[in-house]
MIVEXRO-232657 format. One record per residue (C-alpha): x, y, z. Coordinates in pm, whole numbers, plus 32768, in hexadecimal, padded with zeros to 4 digits. Layout:
residues N
XYZ/...
end
This chain:
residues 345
962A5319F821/952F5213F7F5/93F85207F723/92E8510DF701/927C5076F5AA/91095124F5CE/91AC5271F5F4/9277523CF4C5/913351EFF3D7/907C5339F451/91CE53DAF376/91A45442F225/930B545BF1C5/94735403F233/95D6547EF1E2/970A53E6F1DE/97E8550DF1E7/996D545DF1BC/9ABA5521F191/9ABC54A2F025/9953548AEFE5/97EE5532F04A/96C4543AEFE5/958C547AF036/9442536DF026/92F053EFF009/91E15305F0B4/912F5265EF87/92455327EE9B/936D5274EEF1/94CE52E4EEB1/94975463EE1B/95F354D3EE53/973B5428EE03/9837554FEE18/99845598EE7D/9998566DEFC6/9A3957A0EF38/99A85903EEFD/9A545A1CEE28/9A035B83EE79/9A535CF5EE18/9B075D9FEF2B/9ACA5EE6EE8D/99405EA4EEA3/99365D96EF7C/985E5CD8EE9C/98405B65EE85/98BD5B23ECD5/98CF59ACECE6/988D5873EDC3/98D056EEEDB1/99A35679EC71/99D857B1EBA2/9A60585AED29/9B4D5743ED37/9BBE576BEBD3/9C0D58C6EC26/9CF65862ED38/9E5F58E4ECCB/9DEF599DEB90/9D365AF8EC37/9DD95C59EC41/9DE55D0BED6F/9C795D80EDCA/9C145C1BEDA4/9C275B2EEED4/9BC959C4EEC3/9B74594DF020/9B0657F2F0B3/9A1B5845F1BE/9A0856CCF263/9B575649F2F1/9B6254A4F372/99EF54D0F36B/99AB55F0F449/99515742F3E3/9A505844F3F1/99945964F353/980D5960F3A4/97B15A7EF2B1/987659E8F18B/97F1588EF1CF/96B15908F1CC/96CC59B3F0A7/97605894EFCF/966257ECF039/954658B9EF9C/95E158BBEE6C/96065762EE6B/94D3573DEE88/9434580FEDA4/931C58EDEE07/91ED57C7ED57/925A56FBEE78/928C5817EF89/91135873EF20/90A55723EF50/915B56EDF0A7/90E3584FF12D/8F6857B3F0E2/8FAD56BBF1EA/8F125706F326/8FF056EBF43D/913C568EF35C/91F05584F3FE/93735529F387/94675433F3D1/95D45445F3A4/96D85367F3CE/981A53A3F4BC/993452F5F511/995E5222F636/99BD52B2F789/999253F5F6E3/99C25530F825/987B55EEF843/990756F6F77E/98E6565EF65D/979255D1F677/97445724F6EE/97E557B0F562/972856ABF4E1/95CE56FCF561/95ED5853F51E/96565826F3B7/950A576FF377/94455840F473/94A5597EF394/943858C2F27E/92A358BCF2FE/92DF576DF3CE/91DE577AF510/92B55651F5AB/93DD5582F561/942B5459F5BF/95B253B6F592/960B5244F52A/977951CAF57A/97FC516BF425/98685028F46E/96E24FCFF4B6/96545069F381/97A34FDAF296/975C4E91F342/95D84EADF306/96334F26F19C/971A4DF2F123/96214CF7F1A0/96C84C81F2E7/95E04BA2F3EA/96124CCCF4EE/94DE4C5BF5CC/95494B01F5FF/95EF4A56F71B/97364A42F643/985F4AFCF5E8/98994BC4F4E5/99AD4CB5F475/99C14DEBF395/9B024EB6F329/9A8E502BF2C2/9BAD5083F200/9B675213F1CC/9C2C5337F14D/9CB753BEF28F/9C6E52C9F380/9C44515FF39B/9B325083F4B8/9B244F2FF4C5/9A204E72F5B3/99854D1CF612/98194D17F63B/97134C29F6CA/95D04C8AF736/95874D9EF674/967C4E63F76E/97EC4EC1F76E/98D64DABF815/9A364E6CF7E3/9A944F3CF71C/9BD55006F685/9C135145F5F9/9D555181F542/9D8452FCF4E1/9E3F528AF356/9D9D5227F220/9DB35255F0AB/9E1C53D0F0D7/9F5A5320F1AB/9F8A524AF0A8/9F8D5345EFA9/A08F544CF09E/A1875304F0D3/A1C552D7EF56/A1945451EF0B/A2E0546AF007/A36D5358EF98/A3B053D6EE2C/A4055544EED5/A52B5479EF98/A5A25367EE70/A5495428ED39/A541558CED8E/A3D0559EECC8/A27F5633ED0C/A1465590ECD9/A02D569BEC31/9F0E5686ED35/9E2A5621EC36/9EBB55B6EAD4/9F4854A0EB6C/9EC953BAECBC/9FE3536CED6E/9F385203EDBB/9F6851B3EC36/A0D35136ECA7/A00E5018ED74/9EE04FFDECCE/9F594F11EB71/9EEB4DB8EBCF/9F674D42ED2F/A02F4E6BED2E/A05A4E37EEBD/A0BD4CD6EED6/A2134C55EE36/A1284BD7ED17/A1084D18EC93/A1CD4DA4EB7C/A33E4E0CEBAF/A3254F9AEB4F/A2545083EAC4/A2A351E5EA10/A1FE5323EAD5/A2255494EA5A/A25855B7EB43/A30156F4EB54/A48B56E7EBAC/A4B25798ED08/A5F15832EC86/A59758C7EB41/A45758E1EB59/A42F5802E9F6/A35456DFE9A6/A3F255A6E9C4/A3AB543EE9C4/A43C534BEA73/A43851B2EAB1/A3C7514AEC14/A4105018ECA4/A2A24F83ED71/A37F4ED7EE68/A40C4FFBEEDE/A29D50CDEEC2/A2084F79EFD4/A31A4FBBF0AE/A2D2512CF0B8/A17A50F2F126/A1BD4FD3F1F6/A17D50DAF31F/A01C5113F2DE/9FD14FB4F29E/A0964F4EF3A3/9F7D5028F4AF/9E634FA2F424/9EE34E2DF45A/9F3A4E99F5BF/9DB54F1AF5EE/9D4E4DC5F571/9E204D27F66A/9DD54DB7F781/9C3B4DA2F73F/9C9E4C24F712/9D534C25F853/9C1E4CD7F928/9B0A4BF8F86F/9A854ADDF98E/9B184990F8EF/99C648F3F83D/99D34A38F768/9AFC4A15F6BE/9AAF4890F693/9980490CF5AE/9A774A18F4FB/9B6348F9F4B0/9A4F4867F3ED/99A649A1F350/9AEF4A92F34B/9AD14BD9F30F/99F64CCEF203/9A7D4DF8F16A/99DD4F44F12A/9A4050AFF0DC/9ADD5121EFBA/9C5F5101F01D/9BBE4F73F041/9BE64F62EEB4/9D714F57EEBB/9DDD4E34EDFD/9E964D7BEEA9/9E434DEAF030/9D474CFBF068/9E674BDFF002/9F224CA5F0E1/9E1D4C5EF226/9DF34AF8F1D4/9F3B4AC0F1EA/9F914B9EF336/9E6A4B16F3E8/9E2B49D5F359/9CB24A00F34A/9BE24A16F200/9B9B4B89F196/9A874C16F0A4/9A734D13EFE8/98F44DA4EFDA/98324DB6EE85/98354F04EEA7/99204F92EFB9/990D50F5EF85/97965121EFA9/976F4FFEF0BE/97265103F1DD/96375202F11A/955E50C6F0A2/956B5025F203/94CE5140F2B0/93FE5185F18A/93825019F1D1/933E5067F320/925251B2F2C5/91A150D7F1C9/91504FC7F2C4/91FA4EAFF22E/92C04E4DF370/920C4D9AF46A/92604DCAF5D3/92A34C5EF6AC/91B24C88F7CB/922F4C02F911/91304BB1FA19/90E44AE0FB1E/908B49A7FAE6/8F164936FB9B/8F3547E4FC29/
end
């Protein structure tokens, strides 16, 4: 679905609604809400007890009547009615009241790219049930692109990697517009299964789901290049006895357990690379690559990409918030479209 730059100023706010994170901007706000995507709630009652970071410290640690649910999956909405929910809690009924004053409420969301009318259909309605008039939908790899500061409206290539929780796109752009582009259903959450199994399989241990991140094995340093340090302790629970235990884990075994993963996401790159007209990838060559997302803060994988594709790779200021602040750009009116006319002789 494609949307003009006028019709995104005439919105007054836009939501980024990822399987890790909800944000939400707020024309002349900004960034209001910078929460986890998770919602806890009493079966019992069927009341909403807790959203955003206190939901996802629950996960794990409820009794029975307690259910801690994550109502957006690879960014599409799996559960309309939770989503919405969440979302007015994380927002906060000052800023519902303000919204609701709006006359004709516009929103704008971001969704993923190629996303089946299904999901842009979730989507809409989650914002719809929230007072929303209209919606309009952004492909994330325009608003990250718009967010990080790439030239998109000039006659020149440029690449993005959005490197999200369940999913990861990567695109060249010139133009403003969408050369080729490549969605690869793994990200950070495969990273995190691939080493969760792998110390199942080697070390018969269990990672808590929230006491300890399963990325802390690759996170020390350049923990995924050979650079990185040689082991690292981790505690778990023993899948036999059911005790705590700790146990010394070799990194070079933890990259080649998640060599799969990374391995698909190189593949995507190469075959955008392969379908991009010539001149393209001369510019990439030149300018490389830019990463956003938060999986994009891995030490080590952007080493990792330079040396696969042999291109420079970037790592945005801030790659977490790059597509919320892009399309927040574009409701403030701070991108400027490139008119193309004909020319009067």
């Amino acid at each position: 679905m494609t949307v003009s730059l006028e019709q995104l100023r005439r919105c007054h706010f836009a939501v980024d609604l990822g399987a890790a994170r909800t944000r939400v901007y707020v024309k002349g706000l900004g960034l209001v809400v910078d929460q986890p995507s998770v919602a806890a709630m009493n079966t019992r009652s069927g009341a909403l007890i807790a959203v955003g970071e206190f939901a996802e410290k629950m996960t794990g640690r409820t009794p029975d009547y307690i259910r801690v649910v994550r109502p957006i999956s690879g960014g599409t909405v799996v559960d309309i009615e939770m989503a919405q929910r969440m979302l007015r809690h994380l927002l906060g009924d000052k800023t519902r009241r303000m919204l609701r004053r709006k006359p004709r409420l516009r929103a704008a969301a971001c969704t993923p790219h190629d996303a089946d009318p299904l999901a842009q259909r979730a989507t809409i309605e989650t914002l719809v049930g929230l007072g929303a008039r209209r919606v309009e939908l952004v492909d994330t790899l325009i608003a990250a692109a718009v967010g990080c500061g790439l030239p998109v409206e000039r006659p020149e290539a440029t690449m993005i990697l959005v490197c999200g929780a369940a999913a990861t796109q990567v695109a060249v752009l010139s133009l403003g517009s969408i050369v080729r582009a490549e969605r690869m259903p793994v990200g950070g959450e495969s990273v995190d299964h691939a080493i969760v199994q792998h110390l199942r399989l080697e070390h018969e241990l269990m990672l808590p789901s929230q006491a300890v991140r399963p990325l802390q094995l690759a996170l020390s340093e350049n923990g995924l290049t050979p650079q990185g340090p040689a082991s690292t302790e981790i505690h778990g629970r023993d899948v036999s006895t059911g005790l705590a235990r700790s146990v010394r884990v070799d990194t070079a075994a933890v990259r080649d357990a998640i060599q799969t993963p990374l391995t698909a996401v190189l593949d995507g790159i190469g075959k955008v690379l392969r379908d991009c007209p010539p001149d393209l990838v001369a510019d990439l060559a030149e300018r490389g690559m830019v990463l956003v997302g938060g999986s994009a803060l891995l030490p080590g994988f952007d080493q990792l990409l330079r040396q696969a594709t042999g291109m420079p790779v970037h790592i945005a200021e801030r790659p977490d918030v790059c597509a919320v602040q892009g399309i927040g750009a574009m409701l403030e009116g701070r991108i400027e479209p490139l008119v193309l006319g004909p020319r009067s002789c």
